[in-house]
N, C-alpha and C positions, 0 to 999 in steps of 0.2 A: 680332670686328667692331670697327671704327673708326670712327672721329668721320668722320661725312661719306660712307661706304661705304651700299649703300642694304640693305635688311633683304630675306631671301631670302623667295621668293614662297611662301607654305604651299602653294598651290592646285596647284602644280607637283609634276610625276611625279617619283619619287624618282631618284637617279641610278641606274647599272647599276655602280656597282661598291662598294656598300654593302650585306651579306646583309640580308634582314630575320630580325628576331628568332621565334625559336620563340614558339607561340601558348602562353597559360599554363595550366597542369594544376592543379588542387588534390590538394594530398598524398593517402592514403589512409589512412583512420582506421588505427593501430598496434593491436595484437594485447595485448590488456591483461590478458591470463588470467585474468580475473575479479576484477581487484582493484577495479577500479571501471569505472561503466559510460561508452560512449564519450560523449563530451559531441556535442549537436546541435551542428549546422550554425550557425555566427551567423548572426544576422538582421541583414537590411541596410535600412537606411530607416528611417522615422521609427517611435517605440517606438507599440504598439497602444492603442488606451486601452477601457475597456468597451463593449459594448451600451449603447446608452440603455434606459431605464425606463422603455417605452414605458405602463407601466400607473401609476404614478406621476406623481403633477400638480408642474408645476415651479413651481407660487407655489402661498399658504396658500388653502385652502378654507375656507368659512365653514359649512359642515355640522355636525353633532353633534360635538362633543368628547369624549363620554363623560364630560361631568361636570353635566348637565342637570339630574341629578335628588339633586343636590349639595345641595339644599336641606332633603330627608328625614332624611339624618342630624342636617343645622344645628335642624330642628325637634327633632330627638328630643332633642338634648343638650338645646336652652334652656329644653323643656319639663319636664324631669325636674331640672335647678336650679330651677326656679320650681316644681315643686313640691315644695320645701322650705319657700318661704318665703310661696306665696301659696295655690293651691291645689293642696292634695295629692294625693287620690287623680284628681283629672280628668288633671291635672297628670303623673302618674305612667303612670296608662294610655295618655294619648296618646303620652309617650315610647315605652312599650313597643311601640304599633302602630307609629308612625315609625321607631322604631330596624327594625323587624322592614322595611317594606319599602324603606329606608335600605337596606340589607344585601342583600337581592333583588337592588336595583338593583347595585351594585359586585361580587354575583357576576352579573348579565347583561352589566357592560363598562357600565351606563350612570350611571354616581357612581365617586368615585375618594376617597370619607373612612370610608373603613372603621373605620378608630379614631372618627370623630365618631359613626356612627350605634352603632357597639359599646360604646360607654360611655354614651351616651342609653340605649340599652336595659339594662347593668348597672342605672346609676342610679335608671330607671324601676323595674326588680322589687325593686331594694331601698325604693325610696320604696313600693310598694305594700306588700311586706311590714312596714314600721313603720307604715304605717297600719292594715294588720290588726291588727300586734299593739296598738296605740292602742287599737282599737276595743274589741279581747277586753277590753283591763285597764277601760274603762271601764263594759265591761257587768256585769264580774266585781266589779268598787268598788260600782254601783249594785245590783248582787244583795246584795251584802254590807252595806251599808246599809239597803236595806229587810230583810233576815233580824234585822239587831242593834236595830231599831224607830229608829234613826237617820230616818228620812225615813216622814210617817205621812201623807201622799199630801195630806193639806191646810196649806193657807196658816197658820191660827191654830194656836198650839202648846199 
């Protein structure tokens, strides 16, 4: 076509003396003798993407986190360092009971410091066992003293 020739009509019957073309066949899968299997069909169109998650919330919820009861182990530990230095055996027991439902909670899923409440509870049984042994040596000193006439139960000597 030339500069100035007008552009042929689409909407027009074709002429009578042009064949049309054969309509198109898709090959037939080849005979692969079991070397490998035949590949699918491609897909035509845009690629799939998943299911939505219909049971999944698409922003943060403000419900339980499982870490609420975060605080059982935070007592157990600072109670069983305190009682080192202020008091001991109150000190030591209540780590032991906080470490102990510390631990409940993180196996229910409801605390996530397993090591905080696990080492308040070590701590605890060892602070209570130095204060037992405390206690024996002092009973055992005061028996031993009143045996050796060391201590004669009054004030004037």
């Amino acid at each position: 076509m030339t500069y100035g020739q007008t552009p042929p009509d689409p909407f027009a019957a074709e002429p009578q003396g042009q064949p049309t073309p054969p309509p198109y066949v898709p090959p037939a899968h080849q005979d692969t003798r079991g070397y490998a299997q035949p590949s699918p069909a491609p897909a035509y169109g845009q690629p799939s993407y998943p299911a939505p998650q219909y049971g999944a919330p698409a922003f943060p919820t403000f419900g339980p986190r499982g870490d609420e009861k975060n605080w059982m182990g935070i007592v157990s530990l600072v109670a069983s360092i305190a009682a080192f230095f202020v008091a001991p055996f109150v000190g030591s027991v209540a780590a032991v009971v906080f470490g102990h439902l510390g631990l409940g909670a993180v196996r229910r899923g409801e605390a996530r410091n397993r090591g905080l409440a696990l080492w308040g509870t070590i701590l605890g049984y060892v602070g209570i066992g130095i204060t037992v042994i405390v206690v024996i040596a002092y009973i055992a000193l005061f028996a031993f003293a009143v045996q050796e006439g060391g201590f004669s139960g009054s004030i004037d000597a």
